[in-house]
C-alpha positions in Angstrom: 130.6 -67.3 66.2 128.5 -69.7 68.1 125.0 -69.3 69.1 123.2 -69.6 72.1 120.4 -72.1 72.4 117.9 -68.7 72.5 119.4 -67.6 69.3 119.0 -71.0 67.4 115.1 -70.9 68.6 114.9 -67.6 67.7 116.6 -67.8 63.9 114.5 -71.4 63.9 111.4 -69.5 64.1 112.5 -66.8 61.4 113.1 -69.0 59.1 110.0 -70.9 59.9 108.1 -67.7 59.8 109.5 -67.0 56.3 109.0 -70.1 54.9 105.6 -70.3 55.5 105.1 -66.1 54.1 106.7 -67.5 51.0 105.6 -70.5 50.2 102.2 -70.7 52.0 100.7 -67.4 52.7 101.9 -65.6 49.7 100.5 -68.2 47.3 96.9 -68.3 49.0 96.5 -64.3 48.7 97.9 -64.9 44.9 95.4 -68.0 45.0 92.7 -65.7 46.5 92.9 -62.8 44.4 92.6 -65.1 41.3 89.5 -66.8 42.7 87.9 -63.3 42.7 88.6 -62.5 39.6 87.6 -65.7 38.1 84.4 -65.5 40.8 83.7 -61.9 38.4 84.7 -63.2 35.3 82.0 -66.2 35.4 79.4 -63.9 36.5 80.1 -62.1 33.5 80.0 -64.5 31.2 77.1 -66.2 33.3 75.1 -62.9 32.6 76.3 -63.4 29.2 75.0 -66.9 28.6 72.0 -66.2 30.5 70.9 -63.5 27.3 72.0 -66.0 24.9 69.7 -68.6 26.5 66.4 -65.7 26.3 67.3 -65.1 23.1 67.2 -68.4 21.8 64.3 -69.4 23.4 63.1 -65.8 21.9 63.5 -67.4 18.5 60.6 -69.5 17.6 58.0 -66.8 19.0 60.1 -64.0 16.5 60.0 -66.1 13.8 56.3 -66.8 13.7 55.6 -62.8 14.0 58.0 -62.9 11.0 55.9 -65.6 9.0 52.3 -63.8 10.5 53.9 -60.0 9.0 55.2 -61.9 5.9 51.5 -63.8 4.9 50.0 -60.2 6.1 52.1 -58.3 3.8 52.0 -61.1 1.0 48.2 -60.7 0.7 48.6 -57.2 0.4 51.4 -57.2 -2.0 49.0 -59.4 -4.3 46.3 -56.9 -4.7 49.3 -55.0 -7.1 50.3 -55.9 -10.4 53.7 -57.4 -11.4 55.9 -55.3 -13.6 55.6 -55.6 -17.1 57.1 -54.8 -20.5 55.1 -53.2 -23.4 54.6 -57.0 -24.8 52.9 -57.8 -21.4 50.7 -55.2 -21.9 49.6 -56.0 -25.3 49.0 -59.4 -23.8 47.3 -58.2 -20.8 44.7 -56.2 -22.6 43.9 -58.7 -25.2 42.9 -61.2 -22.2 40.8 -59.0 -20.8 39.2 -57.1 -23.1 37.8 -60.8 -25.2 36.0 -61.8 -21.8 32.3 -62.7 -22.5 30.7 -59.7 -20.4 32.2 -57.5 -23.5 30.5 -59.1 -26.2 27.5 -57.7 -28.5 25.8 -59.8 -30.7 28.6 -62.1 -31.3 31.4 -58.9 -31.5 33.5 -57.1 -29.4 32.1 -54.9 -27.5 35.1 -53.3 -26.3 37.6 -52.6 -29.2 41.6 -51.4 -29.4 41.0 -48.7 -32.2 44.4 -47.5 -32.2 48.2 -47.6 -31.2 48.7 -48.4 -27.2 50.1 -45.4 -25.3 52.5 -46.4 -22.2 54.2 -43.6 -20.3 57.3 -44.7 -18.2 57.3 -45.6 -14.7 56.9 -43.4 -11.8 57.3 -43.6 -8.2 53.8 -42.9 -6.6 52.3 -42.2 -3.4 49.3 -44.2 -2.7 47.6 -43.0 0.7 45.6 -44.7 2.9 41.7 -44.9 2.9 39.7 -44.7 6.1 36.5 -43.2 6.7 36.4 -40.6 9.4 33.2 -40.8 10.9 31.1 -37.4 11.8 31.2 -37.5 15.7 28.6 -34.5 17.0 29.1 -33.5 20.3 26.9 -30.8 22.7 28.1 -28.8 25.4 25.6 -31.2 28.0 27.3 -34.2 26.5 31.3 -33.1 27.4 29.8 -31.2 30.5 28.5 -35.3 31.3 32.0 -37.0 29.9 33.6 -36.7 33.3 35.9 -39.8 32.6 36.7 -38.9 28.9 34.9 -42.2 27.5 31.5 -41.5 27.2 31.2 -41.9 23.7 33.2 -45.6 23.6 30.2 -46.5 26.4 27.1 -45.7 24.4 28.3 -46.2 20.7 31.0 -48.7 20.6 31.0 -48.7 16.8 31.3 -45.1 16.2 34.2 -45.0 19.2 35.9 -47.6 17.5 35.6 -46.1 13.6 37.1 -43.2 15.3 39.9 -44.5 16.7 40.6 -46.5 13.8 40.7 -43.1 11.8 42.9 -41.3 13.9 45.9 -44.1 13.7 45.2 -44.6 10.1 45.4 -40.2 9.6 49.2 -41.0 11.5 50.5 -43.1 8.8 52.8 -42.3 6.1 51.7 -42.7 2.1 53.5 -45.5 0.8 55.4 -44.9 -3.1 54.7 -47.5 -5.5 55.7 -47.8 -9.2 52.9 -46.4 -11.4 52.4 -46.5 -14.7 49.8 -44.7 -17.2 48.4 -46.7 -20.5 46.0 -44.8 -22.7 43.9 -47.0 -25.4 42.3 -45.3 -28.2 39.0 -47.8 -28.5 35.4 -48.2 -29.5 32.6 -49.1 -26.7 29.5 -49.4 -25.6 28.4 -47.7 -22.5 27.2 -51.3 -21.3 30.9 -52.8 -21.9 32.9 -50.0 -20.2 30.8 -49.8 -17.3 31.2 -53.9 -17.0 35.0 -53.1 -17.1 35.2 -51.2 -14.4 33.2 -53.5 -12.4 35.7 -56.3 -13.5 38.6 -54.1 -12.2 37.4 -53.8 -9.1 35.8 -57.3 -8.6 39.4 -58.1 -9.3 40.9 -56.1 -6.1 44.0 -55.8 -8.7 46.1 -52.9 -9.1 45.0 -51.6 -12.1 41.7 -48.5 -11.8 40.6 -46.8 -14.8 41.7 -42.7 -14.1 39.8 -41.3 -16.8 37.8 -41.7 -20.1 37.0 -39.8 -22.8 33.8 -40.3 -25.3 33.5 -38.8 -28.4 29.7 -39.1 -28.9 27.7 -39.3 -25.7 24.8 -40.5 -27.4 26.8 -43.7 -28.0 25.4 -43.1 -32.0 22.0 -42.8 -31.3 21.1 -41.6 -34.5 23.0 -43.1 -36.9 22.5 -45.0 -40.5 25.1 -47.4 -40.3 23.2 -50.2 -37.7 26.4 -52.0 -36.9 27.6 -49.0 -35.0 24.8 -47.8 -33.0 25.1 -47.9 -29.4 29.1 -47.9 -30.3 31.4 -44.3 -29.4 35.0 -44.2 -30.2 37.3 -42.4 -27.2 40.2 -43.0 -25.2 40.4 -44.9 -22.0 43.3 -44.5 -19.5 44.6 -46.9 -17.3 47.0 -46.8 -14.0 48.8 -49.7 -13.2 50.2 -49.5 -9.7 52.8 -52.3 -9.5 54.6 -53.3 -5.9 57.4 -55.2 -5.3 56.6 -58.9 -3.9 57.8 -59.6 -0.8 60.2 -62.3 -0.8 59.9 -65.2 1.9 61.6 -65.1 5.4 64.6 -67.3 5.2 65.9 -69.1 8.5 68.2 -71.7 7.3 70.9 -69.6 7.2 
């Protein structure tokens, strides 16, 4: 069948037409389509590497506050004792109980009578001290705190002893290990008060809980001279013992 010249235009401009749906307009909505997803993909992953870039730069700054908690914390840590075994407490005592402020007339004025008494560990809750200061308040004075800071404006100290009391009252008691040592000894009133003073000088965690004297008079009357101003007793000791903090590690 032969075509007219009409028809071969005609069929010409099918075929062009189809060609250029197939192989040129088809592929640039394809092309199109995938630009858009790629144009949301990369804003993904630019939202993604933008984070990654705060956070890095975010480094240094968390890592001092890590170091500042750490020396914080380590200084606190320190006013505790280390766990120790019976030996170390043998050891312990004997250091500190042949320091010169515990001497009389050339002899020990503190003395370990008798066997050492330790009681196992146990956890412990050691609260927080603050002072909570006595804030007196009249009726003209609130009438005349219209702006709820009248007592921050005329005694900063006091406002600020307050506050301070009020965030410490919010905290939790922390548990430490504690252990109980009772020495049988002999003493003079002189000695055992120097003791004390020593333990808390020391701003360790050891405190004296109790003691127990068997002649108040510390032998006031007595006919053997080597033992006057001496009483025998017990003396008990708490050791509080925290774990040390380990340092922050950022090689890894």
């Amino acid at each position: 069948m032969k075509l007219s010249y009409r028809e071969k235009v005609g069929l010409l401009i099918v075929i062009v037409l189809a060609v250029i749906i197939v192989f040129i307009a088809w592929p640039i909505k394809v092309i199109k389509g995938n630009i858009k997803d790629h144009k949301a993909e990369r804003e993904t992953i630019q939202v993604t590497y933008d984070d990654t870039v705060r956070k890095i730069n975010e480094i240094p700054g968390i890592e001092a506050n890590i170091n500042s908690i750490y020396e914080n914390s380590k200084g606190l840590s320190e006013k505790f004792v280390d766990h120790m075994d019976n030996i170390n407490f043998d050891k312990y005592f004997e250091t500190l109980l042949n320091k010169e402020p515990y001497k009389k007339n050339g002899n020990n004025a503190l003395e370990i009578t008798g066997g050492i008494s330790i009681e196992n560990a146990d956890a412990g809750e050691v609260p927080f001290y603050f002072y909570t200061p006595d804030v007196i308040t009249y009726p003209i004075l609130e009438a005349a705190d219209t702006n709820g800071n009248l007592i921050e404006t005329t005694d900063k100290a006091l406002y600020d002893k307050a506050m301070n009391a009020l965030n410490m009252n919010e905290l939790e008691s922390q548990d430490v290990e504690v252990r109980t040592v009772t020495i049988p000894m002999k003493f003079t009133k002189e000695a055992l008060l120097a003791l004390e003073d020593e333990l808390k000088k020391n701003e360790t965690g050891v405190r004296i809980s109790s003691v127990k004297i068997e002649d108040y008079t510390f032998n006031y009357i007595t006919e053997i001279p080597e033992d006057k101003g001496y009483s025998n007793g017990e003396v008990t000791f708490v050791f509080y013992t925290m774990q040390q903090i380990q340092k922050p590690d950022f090689s890894k």
